[in-house]
C-alpha positions in Angstrom: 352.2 102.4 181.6 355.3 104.2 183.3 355.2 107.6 183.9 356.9 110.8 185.2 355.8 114.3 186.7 357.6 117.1 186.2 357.1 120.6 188.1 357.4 123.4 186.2 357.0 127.0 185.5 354.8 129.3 183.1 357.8 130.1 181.4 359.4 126.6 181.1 355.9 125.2 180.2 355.4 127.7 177.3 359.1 126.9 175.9 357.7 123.3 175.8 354.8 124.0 173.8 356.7 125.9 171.5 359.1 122.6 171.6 356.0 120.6 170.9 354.4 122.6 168.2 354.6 120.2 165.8 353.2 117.4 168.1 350.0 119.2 170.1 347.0 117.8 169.7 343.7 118.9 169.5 342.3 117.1 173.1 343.6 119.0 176.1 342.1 117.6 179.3 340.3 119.8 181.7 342.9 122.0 183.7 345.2 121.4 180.9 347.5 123.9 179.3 348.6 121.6 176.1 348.7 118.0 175.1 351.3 116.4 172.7 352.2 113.2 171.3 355.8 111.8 170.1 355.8 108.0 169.0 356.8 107.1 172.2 355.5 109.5 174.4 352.5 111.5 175.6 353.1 115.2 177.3 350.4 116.6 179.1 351.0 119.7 180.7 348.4 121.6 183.9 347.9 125.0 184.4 349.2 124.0 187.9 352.6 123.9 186.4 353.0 119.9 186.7 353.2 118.5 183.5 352.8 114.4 182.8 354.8 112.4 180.6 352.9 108.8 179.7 354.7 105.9 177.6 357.8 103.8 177.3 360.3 106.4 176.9 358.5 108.8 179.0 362.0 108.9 181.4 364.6 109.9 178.6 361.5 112.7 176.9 361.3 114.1 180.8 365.3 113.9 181.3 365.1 116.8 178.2 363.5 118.8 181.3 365.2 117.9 184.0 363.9 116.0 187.0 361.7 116.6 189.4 361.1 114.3 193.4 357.9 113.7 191.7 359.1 111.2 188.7 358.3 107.6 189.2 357.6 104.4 187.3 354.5 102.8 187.5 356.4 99.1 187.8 357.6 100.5 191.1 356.8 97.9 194.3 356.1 98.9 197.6 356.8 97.4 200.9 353.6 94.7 201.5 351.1 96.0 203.8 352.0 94.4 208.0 348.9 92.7 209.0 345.6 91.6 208.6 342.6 93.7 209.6 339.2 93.1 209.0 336.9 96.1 210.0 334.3 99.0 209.3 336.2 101.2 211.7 338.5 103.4 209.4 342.1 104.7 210.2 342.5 108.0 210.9 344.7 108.2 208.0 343.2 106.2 205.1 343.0 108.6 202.7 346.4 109.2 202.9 347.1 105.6 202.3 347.8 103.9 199.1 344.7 102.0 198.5 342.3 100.3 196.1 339.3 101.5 196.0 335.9 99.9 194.8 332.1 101.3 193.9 329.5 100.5 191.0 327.5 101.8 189.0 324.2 101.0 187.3 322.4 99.2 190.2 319.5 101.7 190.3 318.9 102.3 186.3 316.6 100.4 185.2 318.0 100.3 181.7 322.2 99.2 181.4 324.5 97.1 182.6 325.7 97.7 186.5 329.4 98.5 186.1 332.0 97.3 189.0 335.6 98.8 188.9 338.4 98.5 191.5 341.3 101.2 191.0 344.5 101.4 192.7 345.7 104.9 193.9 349.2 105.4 195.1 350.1 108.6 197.4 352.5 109.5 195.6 350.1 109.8 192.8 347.6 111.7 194.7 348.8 115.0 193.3 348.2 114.2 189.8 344.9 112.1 190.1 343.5 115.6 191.4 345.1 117.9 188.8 343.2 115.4 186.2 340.2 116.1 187.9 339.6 113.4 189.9 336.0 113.8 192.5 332.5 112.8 193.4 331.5 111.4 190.0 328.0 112.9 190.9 329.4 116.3 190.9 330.7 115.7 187.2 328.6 115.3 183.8 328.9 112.7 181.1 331.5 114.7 179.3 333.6 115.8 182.0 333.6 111.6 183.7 334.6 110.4 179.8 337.6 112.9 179.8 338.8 112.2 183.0 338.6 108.4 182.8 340.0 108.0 179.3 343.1 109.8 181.9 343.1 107.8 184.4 343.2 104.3 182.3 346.1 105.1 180.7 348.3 104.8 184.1 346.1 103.6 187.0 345.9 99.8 187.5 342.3 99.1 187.8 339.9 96.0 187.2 336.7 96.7 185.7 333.9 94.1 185.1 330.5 94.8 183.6 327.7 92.3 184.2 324.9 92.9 181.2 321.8 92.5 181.8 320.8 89.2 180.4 322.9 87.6 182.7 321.8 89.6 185.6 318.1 89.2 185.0 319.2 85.0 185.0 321.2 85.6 188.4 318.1 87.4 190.2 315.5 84.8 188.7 317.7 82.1 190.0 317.3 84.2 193.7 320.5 85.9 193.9 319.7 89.1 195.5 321.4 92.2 193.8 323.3 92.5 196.9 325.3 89.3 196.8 325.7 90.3 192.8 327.3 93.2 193.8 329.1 91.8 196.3 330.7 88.4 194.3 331.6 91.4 191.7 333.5 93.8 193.8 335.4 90.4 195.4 336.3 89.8 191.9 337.0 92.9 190.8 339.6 93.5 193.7 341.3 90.3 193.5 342.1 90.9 189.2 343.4 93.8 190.6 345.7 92.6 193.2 346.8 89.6 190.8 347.6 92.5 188.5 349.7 94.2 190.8 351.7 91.9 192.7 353.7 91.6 194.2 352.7 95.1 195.4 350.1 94.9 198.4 348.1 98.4 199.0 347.9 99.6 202.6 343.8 99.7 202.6 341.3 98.7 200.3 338.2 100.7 200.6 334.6 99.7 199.3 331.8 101.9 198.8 329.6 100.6 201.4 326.1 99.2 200.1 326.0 96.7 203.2 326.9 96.1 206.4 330.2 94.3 206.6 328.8 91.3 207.8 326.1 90.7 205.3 328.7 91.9 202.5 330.6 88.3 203.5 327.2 86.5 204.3 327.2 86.7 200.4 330.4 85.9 199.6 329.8 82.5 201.8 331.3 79.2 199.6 333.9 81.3 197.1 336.7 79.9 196.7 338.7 83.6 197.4 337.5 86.2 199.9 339.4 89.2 199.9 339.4 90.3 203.7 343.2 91.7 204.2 342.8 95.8 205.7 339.2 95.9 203.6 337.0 98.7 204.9 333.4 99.4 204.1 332.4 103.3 204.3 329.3 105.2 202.6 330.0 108.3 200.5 333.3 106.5 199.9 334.1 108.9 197.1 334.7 111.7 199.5 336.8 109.1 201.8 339.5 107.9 199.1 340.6 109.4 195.9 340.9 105.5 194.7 337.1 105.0 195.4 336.4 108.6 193.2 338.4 107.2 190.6 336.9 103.8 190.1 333.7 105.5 190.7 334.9 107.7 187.4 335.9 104.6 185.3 332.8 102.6 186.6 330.6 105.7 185.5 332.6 105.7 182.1 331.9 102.1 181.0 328.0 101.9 182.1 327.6 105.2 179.6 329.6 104.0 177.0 327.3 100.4 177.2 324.1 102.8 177.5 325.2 104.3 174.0 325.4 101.0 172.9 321.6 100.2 174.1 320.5 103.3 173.0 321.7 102.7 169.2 319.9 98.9 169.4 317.0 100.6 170.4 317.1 103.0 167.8 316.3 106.2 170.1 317.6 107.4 173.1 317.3 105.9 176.5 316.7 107.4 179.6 318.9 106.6 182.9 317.2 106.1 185.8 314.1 104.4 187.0 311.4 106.9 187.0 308.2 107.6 184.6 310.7 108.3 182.0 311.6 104.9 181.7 308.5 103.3 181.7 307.9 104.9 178.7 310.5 104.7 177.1 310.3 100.9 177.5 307.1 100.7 176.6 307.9 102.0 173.1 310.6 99.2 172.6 308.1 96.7 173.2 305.8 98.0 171.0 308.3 98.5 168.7 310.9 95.1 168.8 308.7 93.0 170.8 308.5 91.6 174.6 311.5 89.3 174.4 314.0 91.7 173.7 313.8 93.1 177.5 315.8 90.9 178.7 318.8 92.4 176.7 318.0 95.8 177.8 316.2 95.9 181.0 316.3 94.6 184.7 313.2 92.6 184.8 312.5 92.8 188.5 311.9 96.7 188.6 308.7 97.5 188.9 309.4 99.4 186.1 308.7 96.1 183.6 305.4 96.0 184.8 304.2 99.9 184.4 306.2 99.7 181.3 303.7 97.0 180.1 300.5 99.2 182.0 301.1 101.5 179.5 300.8 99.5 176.6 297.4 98.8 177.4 296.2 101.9 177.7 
């Protein structure tokens, strides 16, 4: 979706609302002074003073305020990154880089899906993915990570895939470690991405690291497409690269939007995690919909399954 950024005043930003009165709605984001809707565009102005127009006639709505060094179009290309580089070492300067950025979620709950997402983040765009609130996703809540991604999809090019646990539990009994499975789905998840955006090449990608840079492409042995062009590998990636925050956001998004899901099937509320909570938890869905609806729910290989079933016989 194109979009523009406008900087503006108190005083300009109030004239707006009162411009926009008849079009606010009732969801302002969180550093948000108002939100509005035309037919064919969204306004969403900060208490920074920049204010974001969203849609296809976001240009001639923004032209009404002038313009601003800021505006750009989503559809914009940029010049294709120089050379190949393959390394953990980082560049001084990555997080000032337009880059994609990778992480998951999921891979330690014993209940839900794990949830892969790759997200694109321009430079130019940095200023705005922070005014929506864009960090650590383990410094945010539930509420807070919903707000903020149902932002950040309508403008970021990102790939998200979400593997559900019945196929997972048939991957790891077939001997797939969870580390190749979370390695063959960022590989996929970045090269959607980069399909989606070419011909536009980003100057890094950036995955939050879960293993060492040779064993992540030990598991990616024998696929047809290995994504190796400037790919870095760093831990607490989040706090590298606003791209990796972002898809960490969007990741976090999906796997509690999948959770609900679960919980409603269930027919009671399930716990994240993988501690006692869980156990029991899982215990009561056996007791109550049987053994063999685990699989739909659960990842069998947690010890977890087997304290879960302890329980039962107690």
């Amino acid at each position: 979706m194109s979009h523009v950024v406008l900087k503006k005043s108190t005083k300009e930003m109030t004239k707006m609302m009162e411009y926009y009165q008849a079009n606010l709605t009732a969801k302002i984001p969180p550093g948000g002074l108002f939100s509005a809707k035309t037919p064919e565009c969204t306004i969403t102005a900060y208490k920074s003073g920049k204010v974001l127009f969203q849609g296809s006639r976001c240009q001639e709505e923004a032209k009404k305020w002038g313009s601003s060094e800021d505006s750009k179009e989503e559809t914009k290309t940029k010049k294709p990154a120089a050379k190949t580089k393959v390394s953990s070492s980082l560049p001084t300067n990555i997080s000032q880089l337009s880059a994609i950025g990778s992480d998951e979620v999921g891979t330690g709950d014993f209940f839900g899906p794990i949830t892969v997402c790759a997200a694109y983040v321009r430079k130019e765009d940095m200023p705005l993915i922070k005014e929506i609130g864009v960090q650590d996703s383990k410094n945010l809540n539930d509420e807070k990570i919903s707000a903020i991604a149902k932002q950040l999809i309508t403008f970021l090019p990102y790939s998200l895939l979400v593997l559900h646990n019945e196929k997972y539990n048939k991957l790891q009994a077939s001997g797939m470690s969870q580390g190749k499975i979370k390695a063959l789905l960022h590989n996929q998840a970045i090269g959607h991405l980069l399909t989606k955006m070419t011909p536009e090449k980003p100057e890094a990608i950036l995955i939050d690291q879960f293993a060492k840079e040779e064993v992540y492409y030990g598991y990616l042995k024998g696929q047809k497409v290995i994504h190796k062009e400037n790919v870095y590998f760093s831990t607490k990636a989040e706090g590298v690269h606003l791209a990796v925050a972002a898809a960490s956001i969007i990741a976090r998004h999906a796997f509690v939007q999948h959770f609900e899901k679960l919980s409603k099937a269930a027919g009671f509320k399930i716990p994240k995690g993988a501690g006692s909570q869980v156990d029991v938890a899982a215990a009561r869905l056996i007791k109550e919909k049987g053994k063999e609806v685990l699989p739909k729910y659960v990842k069998l290989h947690f010890a977890n399954t087997e304290k879960a079933m302890k329980l039962l016989k107690k």
